[in-house]
C-alpha positions as CSV (number, residue, x, y, z in Angstrom):
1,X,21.9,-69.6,43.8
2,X,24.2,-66.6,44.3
3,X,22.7,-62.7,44.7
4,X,24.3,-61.7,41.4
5,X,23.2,-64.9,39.5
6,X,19.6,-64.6,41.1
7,X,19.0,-60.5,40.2
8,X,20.5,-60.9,36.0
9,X,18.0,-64.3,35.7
10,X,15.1,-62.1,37.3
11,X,15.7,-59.5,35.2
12,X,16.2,-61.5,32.2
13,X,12.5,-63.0,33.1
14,X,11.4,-59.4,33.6
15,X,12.4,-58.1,30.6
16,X,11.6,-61.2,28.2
17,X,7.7,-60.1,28.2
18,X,8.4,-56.7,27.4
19,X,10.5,-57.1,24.4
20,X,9.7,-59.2,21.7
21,X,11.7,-58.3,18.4
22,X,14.7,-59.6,16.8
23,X,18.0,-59.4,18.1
24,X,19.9,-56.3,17.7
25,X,22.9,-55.8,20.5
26,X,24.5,-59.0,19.6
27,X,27.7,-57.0,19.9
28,X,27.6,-57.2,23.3
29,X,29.6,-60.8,23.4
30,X,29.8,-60.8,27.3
31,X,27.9,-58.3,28.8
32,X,24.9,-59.4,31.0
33,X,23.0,-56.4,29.0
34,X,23.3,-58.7,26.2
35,X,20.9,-61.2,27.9
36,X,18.7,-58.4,29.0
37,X,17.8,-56.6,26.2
38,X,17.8,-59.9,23.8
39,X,14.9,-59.7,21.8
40,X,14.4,-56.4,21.6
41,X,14.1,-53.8,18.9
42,X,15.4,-50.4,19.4
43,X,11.7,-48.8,19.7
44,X,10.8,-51.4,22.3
45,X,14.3,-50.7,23.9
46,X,13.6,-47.1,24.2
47,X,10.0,-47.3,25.8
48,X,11.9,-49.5,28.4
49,X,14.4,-46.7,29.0
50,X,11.5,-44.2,29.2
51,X,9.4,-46.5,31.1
52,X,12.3,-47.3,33.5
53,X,13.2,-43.4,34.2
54,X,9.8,-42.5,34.5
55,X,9.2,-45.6,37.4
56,X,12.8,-44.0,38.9
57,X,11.5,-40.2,39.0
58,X,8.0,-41.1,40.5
59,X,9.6,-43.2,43.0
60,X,12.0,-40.6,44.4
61,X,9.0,-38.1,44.2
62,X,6.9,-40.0,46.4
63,X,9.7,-40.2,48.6
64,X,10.8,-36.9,48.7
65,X,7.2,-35.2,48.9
66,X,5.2,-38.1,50.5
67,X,2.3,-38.0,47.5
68,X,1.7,-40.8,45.1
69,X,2.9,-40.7,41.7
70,X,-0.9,-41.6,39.9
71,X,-1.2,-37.7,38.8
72,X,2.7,-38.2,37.3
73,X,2.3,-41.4,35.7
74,X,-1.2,-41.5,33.9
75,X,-0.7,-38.5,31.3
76,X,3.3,-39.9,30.7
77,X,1.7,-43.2,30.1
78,X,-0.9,-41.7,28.1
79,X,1.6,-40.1,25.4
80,X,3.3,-43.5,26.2
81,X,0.8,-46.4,25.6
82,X,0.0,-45.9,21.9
83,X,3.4,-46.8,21.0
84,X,2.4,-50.2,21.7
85,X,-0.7,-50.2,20.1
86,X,-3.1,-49.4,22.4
87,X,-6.0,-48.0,20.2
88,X,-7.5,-44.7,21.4
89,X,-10.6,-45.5,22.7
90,X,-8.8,-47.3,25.9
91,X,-6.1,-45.5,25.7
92,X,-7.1,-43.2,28.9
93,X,-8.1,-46.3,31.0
94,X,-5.2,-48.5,29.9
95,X,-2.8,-45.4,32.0
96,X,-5.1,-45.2,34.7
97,X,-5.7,-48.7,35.7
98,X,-1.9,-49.3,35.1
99,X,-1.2,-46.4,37.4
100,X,-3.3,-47.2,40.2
101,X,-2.1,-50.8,39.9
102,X,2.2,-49.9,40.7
103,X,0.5,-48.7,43.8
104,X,0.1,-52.0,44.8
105,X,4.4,-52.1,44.9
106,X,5.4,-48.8,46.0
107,X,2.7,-48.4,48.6
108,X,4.3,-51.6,50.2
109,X,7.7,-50.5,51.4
110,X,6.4,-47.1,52.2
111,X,3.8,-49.0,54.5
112,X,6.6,-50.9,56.2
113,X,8.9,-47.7,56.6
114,X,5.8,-45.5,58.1
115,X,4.9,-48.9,60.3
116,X,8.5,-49.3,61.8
117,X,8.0,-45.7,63.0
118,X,4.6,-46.6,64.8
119,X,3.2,-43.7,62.7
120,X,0.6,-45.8,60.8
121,X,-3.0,-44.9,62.7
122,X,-4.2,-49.1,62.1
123,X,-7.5,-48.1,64.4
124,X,-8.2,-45.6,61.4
125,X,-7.0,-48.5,58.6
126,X,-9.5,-51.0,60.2
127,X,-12.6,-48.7,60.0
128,X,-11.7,-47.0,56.5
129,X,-10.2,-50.3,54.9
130,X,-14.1,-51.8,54.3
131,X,-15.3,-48.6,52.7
132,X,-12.1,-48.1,50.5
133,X,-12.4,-52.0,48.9
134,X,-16.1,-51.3,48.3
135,X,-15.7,-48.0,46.4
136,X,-12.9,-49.7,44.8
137,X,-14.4,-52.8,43.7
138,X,-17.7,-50.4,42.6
139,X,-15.6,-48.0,40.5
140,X,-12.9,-50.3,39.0
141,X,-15.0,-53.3,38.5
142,X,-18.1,-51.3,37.1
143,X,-18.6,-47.8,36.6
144,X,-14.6,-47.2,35.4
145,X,-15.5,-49.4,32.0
146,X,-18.9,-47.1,31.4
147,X,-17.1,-44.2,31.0
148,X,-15.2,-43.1,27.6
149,X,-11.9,-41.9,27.5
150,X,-12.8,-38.7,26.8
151,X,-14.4,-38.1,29.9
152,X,-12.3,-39.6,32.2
153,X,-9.6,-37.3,30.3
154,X,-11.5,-34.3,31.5
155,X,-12.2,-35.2,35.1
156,X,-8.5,-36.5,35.5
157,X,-7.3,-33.2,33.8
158,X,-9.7,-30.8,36.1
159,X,-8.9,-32.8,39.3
160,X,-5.3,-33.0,38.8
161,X,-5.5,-28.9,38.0
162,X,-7.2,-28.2,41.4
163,X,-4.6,-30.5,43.1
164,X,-2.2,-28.4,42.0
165,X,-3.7,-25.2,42.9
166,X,-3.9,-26.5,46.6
167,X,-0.2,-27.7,46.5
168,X,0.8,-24.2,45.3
169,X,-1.4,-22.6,48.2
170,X,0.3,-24.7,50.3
171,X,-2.4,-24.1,53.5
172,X,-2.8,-27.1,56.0
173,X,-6.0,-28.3,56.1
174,X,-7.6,-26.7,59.5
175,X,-7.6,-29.4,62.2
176,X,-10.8,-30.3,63.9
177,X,-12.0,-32.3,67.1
178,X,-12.2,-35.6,66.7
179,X,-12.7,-38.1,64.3
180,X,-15.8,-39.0,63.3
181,X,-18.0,-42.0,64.5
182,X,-17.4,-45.2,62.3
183,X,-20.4,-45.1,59.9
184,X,-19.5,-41.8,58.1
185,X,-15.5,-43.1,58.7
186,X,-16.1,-45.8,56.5
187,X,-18.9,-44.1,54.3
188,X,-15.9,-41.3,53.4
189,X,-13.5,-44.4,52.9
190,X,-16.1,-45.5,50.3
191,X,-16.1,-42.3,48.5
192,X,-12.0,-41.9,48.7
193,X,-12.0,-46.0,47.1
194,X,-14.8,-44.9,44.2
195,X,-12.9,-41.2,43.1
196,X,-9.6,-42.6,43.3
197,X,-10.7,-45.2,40.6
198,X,-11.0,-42.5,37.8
199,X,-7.7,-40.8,38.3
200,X,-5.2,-43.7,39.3
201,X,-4.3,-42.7,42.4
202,X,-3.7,-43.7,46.2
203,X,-6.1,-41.2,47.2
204,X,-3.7,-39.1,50.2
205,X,-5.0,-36.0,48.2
206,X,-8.6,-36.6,50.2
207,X,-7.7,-39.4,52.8
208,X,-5.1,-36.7,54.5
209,X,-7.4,-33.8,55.0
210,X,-10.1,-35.8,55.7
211,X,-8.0,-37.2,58.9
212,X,-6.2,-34.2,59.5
213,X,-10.0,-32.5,60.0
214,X,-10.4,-35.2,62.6
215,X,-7.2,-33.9,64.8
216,X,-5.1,-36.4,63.5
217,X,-1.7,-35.4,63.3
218,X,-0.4,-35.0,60.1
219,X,3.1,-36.9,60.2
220,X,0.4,-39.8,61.2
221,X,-2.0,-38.8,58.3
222,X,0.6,-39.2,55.5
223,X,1.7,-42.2,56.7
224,X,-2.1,-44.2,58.1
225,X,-2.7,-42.6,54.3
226,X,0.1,-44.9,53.0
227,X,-1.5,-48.1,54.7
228,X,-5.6,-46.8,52.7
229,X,-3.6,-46.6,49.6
230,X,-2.9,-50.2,49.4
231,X,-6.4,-51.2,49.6
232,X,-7.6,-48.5,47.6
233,X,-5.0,-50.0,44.8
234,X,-6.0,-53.5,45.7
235,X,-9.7,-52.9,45.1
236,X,-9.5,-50.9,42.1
237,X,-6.9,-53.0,40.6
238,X,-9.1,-56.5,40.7
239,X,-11.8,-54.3,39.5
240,X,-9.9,-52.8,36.3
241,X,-8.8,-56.6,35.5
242,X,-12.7,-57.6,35.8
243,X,-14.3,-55.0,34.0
244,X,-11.6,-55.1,31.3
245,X,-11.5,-58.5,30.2
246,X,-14.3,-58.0,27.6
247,X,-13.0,-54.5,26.8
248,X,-9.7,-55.1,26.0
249,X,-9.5,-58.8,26.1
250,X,-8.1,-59.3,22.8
251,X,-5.5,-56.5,22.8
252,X,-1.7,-58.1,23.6
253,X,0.0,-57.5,27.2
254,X,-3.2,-56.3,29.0
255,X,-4.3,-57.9,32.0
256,X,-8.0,-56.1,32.0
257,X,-7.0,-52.8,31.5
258,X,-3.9,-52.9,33.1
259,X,-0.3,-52.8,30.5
260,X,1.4,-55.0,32.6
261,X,4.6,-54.9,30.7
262,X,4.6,-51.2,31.8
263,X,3.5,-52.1,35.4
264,X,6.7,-54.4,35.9
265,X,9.1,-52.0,34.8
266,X,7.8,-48.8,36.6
267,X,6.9,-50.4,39.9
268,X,10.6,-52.1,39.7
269,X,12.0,-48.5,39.7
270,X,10.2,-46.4,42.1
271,X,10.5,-49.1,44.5
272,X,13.9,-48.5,44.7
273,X,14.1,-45.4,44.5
274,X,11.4,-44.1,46.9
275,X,13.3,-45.0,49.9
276,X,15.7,-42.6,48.5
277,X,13.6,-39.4,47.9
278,X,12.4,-40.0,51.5
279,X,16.4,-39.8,52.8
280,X,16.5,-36.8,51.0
281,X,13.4,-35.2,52.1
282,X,15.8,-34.1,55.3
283,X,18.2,-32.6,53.4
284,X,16.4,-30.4,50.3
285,X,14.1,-27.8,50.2
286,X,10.7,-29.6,50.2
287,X,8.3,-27.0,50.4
288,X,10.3,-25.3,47.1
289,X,10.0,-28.7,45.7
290,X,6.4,-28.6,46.1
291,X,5.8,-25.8,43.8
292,X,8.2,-27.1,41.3
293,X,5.9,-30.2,41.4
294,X,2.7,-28.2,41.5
295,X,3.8,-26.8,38.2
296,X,4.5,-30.2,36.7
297,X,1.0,-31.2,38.0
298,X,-0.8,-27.9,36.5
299,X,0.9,-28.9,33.0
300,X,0.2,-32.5,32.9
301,X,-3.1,-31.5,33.8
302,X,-3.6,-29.0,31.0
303,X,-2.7,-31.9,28.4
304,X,-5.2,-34.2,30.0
305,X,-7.5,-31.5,29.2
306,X,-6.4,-31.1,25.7
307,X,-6.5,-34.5,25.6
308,X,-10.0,-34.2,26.1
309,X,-11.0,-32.3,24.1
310,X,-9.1,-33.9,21.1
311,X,-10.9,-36.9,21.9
312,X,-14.3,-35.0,22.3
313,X,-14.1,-32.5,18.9
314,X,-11.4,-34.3,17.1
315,X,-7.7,-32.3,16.4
């Protein structure tokens, strides 16, 4: 089958689970949009769009700034996810586990890009990958389905908040000795697989400092980071679609918790675009970019926290 031929039938295939209404661009006699956006209404046609541009910008983030895009996409999908009918009281851990679950895409070709580069620390993956799948598999698969929505709205909102503060601070973490022994290597893997589970994200924001501490230099702790972000997005991931089969079982498109109409369309996009925000990174002002981003983090986090407290007093 030819290249063109093979990408407009995958597409097609892509697209036919996320749109499900009656024809409306039948104008479009011989345009291969015709047979991509068949089906769909023009609301479900412009959560695509949104979904699509929001995949595209997290992408080229992580590029550009090497940090996942968890803290970015969970309050987006949060404003997001009702517009399909996702009712409010899993409304928070629909976004998360969807989050943390593009990971599983996105952290890939980073992985391969760091790997070519021999930068990836695999003596650190090897120790850190056990603990990271059972704090995964503990918080996804159990302890992520006993908390409300309004909780995890206010420790997603106060986490993301302090992230931001340290971004705009901008101090590296202060570089120890040595690494320590395995035990406590793979204990702290367990606690960066469990926190990551409530917020949707590839946990760099602890694994990096934590490895950095241990004299690990830091081009080589953002990218061994990379490599614990698959298995933290593994674990969690296999957890959210355990835990959330009686939850949300009976609500259309979830796979657990996970949208996975969303998941296809935002992982297709910042997969293609990360490799472009990391070409960049040469050539723009990172470090400005950083508080631009730390700004975008302090906001989303305030709405988490309004979120919150919606959900916890009413509004």
């Amino acid at each position: 089958m030819k290249s063109g031929v093979f990408q407009r039938a995958l597409i097609v295939r892509l697209f036919s689970g996320v749109c499900s209404e009656p024809l409306f661009l039948s104008n479009f006699r011989t345009s291969p949009l015709r047979d991509v956006f068949k089906g769909c209404s023009f609301m479900d046609l412009t959560l695509v769009l949104m979904l699509a541009g929001l995949g595209a910008f997290i992408g080229f983030a992580a590029g550009l700034l090497g940090i996942g895009g968890g803290m970015i996409l969970v309050p987006f999908l949060t404003m997001l996810l009702p517009g399909v009918g996702i009712p409010r009281e899993l409304l928070v851990h629909a976004a998360i586990a969807t989050a943390m679950s593009t990971i599983l895409f996105t952290s890939v070709s980073s992985v391969r890009a760091h790997h070519a580069r021999g930068a990836i620390r695999w003596d650190i993956v090897a120790v850190m990958g056990p603990g990271l799948v059972v704090g995964g598999l503990l918080s996804g698969g159990f302890v992520f389905s006993l908390i409300n929505d309004a909780w995890l709205s206010l420790f997603f909102g106060l986490f993301v908040i302090y992230s931001a503060f340290k971004m705009l601070k901008g101090k590296a973490p202060p570089a120890g000795r040595t690494m320590p022994g395995s035990v406590v290597t793979a204990g702290v893997g367990a606690g960066i697989g469990f926190i990551s589970g409530f917020l949707g994200a590839g946990g760099a924001f602890m694994s990096v400092p934590f490895m950095a501490r241990g004299n690990v230099p830091m081009h080589n702790a953002v990218a061994t980071s990379a490599a614990l972000g698959f298995f933290i997005a593994v674990a969690n991931s296999v957890g959210y679609i355990y835990s959330g089969f009686q939850e949300a079982g009976d609500q259309p498109n979830m796979l657990g918790y996970i949208y996975w109409p969303a998941l296809l369309v935002v992982a297709s996009l910042s997969v293609l675009t990360a490799p472009l925000g990391a070409r960049c990174a040469h050539g723009l002002p990172v470090k400005s970019l950083k508080r631009v981003f730390a700004v975008l983090l302090f906001s989303l986090g305030t709405y988490m926290l309004y979120d919150a407290f919606v959900a916890f007093f009413g509004g």
